[in-house]
N, C-alpha and C positions, 0 to 999 in steps of 0.2 A: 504494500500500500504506500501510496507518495504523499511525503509529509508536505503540507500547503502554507505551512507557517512562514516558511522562508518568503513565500509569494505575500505575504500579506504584512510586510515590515516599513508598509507606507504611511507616517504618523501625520497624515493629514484628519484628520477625525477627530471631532471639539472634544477639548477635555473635560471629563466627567468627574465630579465629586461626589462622596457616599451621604447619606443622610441616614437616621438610627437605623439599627439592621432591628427588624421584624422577623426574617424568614433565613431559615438556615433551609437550605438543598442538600441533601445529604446522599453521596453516591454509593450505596451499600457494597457494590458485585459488580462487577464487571459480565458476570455468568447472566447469563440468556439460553430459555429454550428457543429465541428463534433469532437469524439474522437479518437483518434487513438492509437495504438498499440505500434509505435513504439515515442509516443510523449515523449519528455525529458521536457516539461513543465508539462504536466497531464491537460491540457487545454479541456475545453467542457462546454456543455449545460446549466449546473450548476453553475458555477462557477462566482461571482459574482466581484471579485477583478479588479480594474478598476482605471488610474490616474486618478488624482483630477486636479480641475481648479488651485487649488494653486502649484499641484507641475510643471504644465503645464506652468505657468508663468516664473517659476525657468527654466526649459524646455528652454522657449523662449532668459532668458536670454543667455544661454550658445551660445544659437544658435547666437544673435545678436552681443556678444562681444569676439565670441572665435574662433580659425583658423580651426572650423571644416568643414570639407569638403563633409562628406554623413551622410545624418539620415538615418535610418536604421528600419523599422517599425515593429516590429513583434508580435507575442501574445502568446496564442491563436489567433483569428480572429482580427489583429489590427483595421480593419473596422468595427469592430462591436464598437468601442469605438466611443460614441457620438460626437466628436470634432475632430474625424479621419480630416475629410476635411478640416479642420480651420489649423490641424497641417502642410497638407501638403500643404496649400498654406502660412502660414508665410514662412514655409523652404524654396519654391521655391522663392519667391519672397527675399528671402535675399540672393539668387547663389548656394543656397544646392542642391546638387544631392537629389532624395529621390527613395530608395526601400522599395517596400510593396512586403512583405511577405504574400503571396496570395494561398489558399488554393483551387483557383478556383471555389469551390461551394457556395462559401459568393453570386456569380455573379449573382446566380440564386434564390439567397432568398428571399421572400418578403419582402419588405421596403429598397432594396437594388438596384431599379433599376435607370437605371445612375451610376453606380458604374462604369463601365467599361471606358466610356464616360468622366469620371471626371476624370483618372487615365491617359488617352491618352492627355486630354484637358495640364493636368499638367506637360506632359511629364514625368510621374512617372516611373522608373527600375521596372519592374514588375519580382518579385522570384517564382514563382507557384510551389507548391507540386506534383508531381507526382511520384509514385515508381515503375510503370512499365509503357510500355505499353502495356501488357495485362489487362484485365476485372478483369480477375480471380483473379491476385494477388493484383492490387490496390483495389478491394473489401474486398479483404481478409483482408487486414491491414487498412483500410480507413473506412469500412462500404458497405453495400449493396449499391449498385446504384450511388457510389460518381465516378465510372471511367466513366459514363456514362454522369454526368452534368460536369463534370471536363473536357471531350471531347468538350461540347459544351460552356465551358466556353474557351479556348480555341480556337476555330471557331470563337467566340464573338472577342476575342482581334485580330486574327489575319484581322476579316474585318476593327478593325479597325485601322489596320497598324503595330500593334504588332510586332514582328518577320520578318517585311517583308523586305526586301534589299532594304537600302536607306531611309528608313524611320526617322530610329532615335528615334524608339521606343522599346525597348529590353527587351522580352522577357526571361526570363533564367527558365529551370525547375532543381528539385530539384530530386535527387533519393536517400532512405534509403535502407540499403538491409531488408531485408524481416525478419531475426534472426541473430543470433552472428556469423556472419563472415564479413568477411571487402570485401570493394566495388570493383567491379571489375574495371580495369585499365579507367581514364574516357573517355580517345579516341575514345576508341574501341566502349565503350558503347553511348558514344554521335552519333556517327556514325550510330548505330543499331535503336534507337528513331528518329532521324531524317528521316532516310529510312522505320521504319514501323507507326509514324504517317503522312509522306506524302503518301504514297503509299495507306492508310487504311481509311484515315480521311482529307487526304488534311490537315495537320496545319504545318505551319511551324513555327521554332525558332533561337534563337540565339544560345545558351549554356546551356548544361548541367554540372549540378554540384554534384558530388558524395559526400555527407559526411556520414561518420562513426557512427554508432549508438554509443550513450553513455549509458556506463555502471551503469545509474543513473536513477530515479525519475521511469516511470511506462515501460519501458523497461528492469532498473534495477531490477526494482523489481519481473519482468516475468524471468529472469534467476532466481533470485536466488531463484522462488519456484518450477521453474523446474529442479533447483541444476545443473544449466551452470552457475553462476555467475566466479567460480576461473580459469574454461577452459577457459571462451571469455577470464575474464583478462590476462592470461597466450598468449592468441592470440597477443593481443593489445603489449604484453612485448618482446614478440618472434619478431615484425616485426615495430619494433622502430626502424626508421632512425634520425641518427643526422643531416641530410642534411633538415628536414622539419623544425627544429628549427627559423630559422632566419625569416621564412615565417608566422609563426604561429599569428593568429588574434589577440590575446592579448597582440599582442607590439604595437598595433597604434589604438587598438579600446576599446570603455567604454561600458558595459554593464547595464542599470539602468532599477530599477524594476519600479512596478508602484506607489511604494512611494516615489521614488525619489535615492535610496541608490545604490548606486556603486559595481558592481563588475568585474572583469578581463576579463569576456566572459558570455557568458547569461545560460554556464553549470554551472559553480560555480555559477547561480545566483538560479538556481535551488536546487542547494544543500546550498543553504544560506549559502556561505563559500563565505565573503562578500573582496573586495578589501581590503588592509592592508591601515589603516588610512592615511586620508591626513593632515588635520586640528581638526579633530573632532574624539571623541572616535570611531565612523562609518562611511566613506566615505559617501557625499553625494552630488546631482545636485551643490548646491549653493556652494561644495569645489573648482568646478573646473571654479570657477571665479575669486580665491585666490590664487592658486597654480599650476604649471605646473605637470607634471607626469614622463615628461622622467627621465628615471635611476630608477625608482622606481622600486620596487621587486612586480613581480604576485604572486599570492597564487596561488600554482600548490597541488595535489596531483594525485594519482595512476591512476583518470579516462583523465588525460590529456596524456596518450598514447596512447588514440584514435583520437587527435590529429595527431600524430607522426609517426601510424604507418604506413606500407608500403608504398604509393602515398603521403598520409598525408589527412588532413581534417579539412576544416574552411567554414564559412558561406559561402564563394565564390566558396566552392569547393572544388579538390584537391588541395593540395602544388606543389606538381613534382609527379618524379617518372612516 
């Protein structure tokens, strides 16, 4: 895989300072039961990288003596990481929100039943992957047969309340576009997923959230051997708004790997382009017990105008537009 970083060391991109951190991201696993095409981790089957009990303590600490407000679970498969459960019940039990980044077909795995069950019990924000709803394309970019357990993963949350009005259990799906262009308006398109998986499948939800593929890690690396990498960037620079800036996730959230080290968003965590020091020559869990963060400077470069451009684009979604 061709690393993208070295293409993307043009510091032209406004600089950005942090305001209180609220949301910790926390990248459990690198392990995935599936791969995908358009992953900015490079996460799968393979892959063995995984926090430790030690940095998991460090973890705990943050959580019990610091004013944050959502944990943030992501991976690869964050339930595939043996203590998955243990984490989200300290969170909850100390007032944390918690989202799992949930790729639906974990739901259907062997050694994974109850999964569904333990996430409703907990009152867990459930983020589900989805990038269409047709067959054709989320197989295309997902794998044979994942729109088809991912439907029925899906059917599972909503009997158990998931997306249902009044519930209080919130479902939110996720859509990546397909190749190098940016996502369509997310109204329009929230609107179009709601009407063809009731209509097709009965499931309903709460929210869909459009973000922008990154010009980085095994995405990155499919332009530039298809020789799209300087068009999409020329995309992302052509349809930069300054109206997304204020909004953008890296002012009130922490990105931390599974060893514990700090970065601005979990795309710089991938392109190991790590938070600018707090205390220590490398930002890490145990800094942000010692030091606050606001006014501090993000480390931005050229793939943060996939952030910014047109709608905008952060874990939650669009910005505007």
């Amino acid at each position: 895989m061709r690393d993208t970083l070295p293409l993307l060391n043009q510091l032209d991109f406004p600089p950005i300072t942090r305001d209180a951190l609220t949301v910790l991201q926390v990248n459990l696993t690198y392990l995935c039961n599936q791969r995908c095409l358009h992953c900015h981790v490079n996460a799968g089957p393979t892959r063995t990288e995984a926090m430790s009990d030690e940095v998991l303590a460090l973890l705990y600490g943050v959580i019990d003596s610091h004013s944050v407000q959502l944990l943030d679970l992501t991976g690869g498969a964050p339930e595939m990481h043996p203590r998955f459960r243990d984490i989200v019940r300290h969170a909850r039990g100390e007032g944390l929100e918690v989202i799992d980044r949930c790729n639906l077909t974990i739901l259907s795995e062997p050694g994974y039943e109850g999964l569904a069950e333990f996430l409703a019990e907990q009152r867990v924000r459930i983020s589900a992957s989805l990038p269409c709803y047709s067959r054709d394309n989320v197989d295309k970019q997902r794998g044979d047969g994942v729109f088809e357990r991912s439907i029925s993963g899906l059917q599972a949350l909503n009997r158990l309340g998931y997306g249902q009005p009044g519930s209080g259990l919130e479902l939110n799906l996720v859509y990546n576009p397909l190749g190098p262009s940016l996502p369509p308006p997310q109204q329009a398109l929230e609107a179009d997923y709601k009407r063809h998986l009731l209509e097709d499948f009965g499931i309903l939800f709460n929210r869909l959230h459009t973000i922008t593929n990154q010009p980085i890690a095994r995405f990155g690396s499919t332009l530039v051997s298809k020789g799209q990498f300087n068009q999409y960037m020329q995309l992302l620079r052509d349809n930069f708004s300054e109206a997304n800036l204020p909004g953008l996730m890296c002012r009130n959230q922490v990105s931390v790997d599974w060893q514990g080290y700090l970065y601005d968003c979990d795309f710089n965590q991938m392109l190991d382009l790590p938070m600018p020091p707090i205390a220590r020559q490398r930002s890490h869990l145990r800094d942000l017990l010692q030091a606050p963060l606001k006014n501090r400077k993000v480390a931005t470069r050229d793939h943060c105008f996939a952030c910014t451009a047109g709608q905008g684009s952060s874990c939650g979604g669009a910005l505007g537009g």
